[in-house]
N, C-alpha and C positions, 0 to 999 in steps of 0.2 A: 453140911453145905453152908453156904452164906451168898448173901445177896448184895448187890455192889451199885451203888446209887450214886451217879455223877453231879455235880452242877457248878457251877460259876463259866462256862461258855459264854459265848455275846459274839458281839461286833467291835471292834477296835483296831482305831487307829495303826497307819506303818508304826512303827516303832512303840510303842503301847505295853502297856502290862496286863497280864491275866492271872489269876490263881482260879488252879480247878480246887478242886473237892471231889473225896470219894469213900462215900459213908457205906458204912460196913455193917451187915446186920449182926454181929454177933463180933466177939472181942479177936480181936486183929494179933494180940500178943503171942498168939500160937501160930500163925502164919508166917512163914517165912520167909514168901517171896509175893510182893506186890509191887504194882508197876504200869505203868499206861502205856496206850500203842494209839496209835492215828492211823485213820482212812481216809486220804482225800477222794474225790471222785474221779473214777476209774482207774484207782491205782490198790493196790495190795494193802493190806494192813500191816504199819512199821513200829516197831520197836520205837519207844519214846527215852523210859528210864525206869530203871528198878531198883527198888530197895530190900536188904534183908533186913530181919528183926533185931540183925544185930548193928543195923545203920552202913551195911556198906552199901553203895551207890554205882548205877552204872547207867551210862548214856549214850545214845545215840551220837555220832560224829558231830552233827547237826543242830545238836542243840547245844552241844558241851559250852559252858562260860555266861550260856543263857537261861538256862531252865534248871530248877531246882525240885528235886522231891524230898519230900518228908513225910514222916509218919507220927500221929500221937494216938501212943497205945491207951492213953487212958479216955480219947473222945472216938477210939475208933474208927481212924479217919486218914488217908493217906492225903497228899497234894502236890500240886506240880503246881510252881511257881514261873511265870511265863515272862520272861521281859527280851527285850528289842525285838518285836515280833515283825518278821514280814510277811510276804503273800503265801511263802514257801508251808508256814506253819501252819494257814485254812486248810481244816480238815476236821472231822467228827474224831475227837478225842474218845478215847476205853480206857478204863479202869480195871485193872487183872487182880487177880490172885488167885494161886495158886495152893492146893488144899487137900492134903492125902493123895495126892498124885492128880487131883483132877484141876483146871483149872476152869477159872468163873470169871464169866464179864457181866462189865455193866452194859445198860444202854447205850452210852456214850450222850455225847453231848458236843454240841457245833461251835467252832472257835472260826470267825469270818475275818478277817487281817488284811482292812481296806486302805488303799493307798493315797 
């Protein structure tokens, strides 16, 4: 199993930058597939961006042009790189991966995008 530890959430300005973070209890180079999803309030949990171990990338409509993820295998540690943020983007950010078939969330963590 493994444990998935979110942070750099806040409050920030319309148009602003954020980088998450999402720390991995054990080495990440054997997981496949990791990748965040968002929950605003009362709406469904969506699909953010996912990366495989082999760096291929995929995203949300939504964010594509704005939001970057990456992965470093040797700090165990995925991220989503967050710039021109609007109001659209508040919501509790998750941190996934996916692991023998099972998949593991973090906590999540709260991204506020005040205008």
């Amino acid at each position: 199993q493994v444990q998935l530890v979110e942070s750099g959430g806040g409050l920030v300005q319309f148009g602003g930058s954020l980088r998450l973070s999402c720390a991995a209890s054990r080495s990440i180079s054997g997981i496949d597939n990791m990748g965040w999803y968002r929950q605003a309030p009362g709406k469904q949990r969506d699909l953010v961006a996912t990366i495989t171990s082999g760096g291929s990338t995929n995203y949300a409509d939504s964010v594509k042009g704005r939001f970057t993820i990456s992965r470093d295998n040797v700090k165990n540690t995925v991220y989503l790189q967050m710039n021109s943020l609007n109001a659209e983007d508040t919501a509790v950010y998750y941190c996934t991966a996916i692991l023998w078939s099972r998949q593991y969330w973090g906590q999540g963590t709260q991204v506020t995008v005040s205008s």
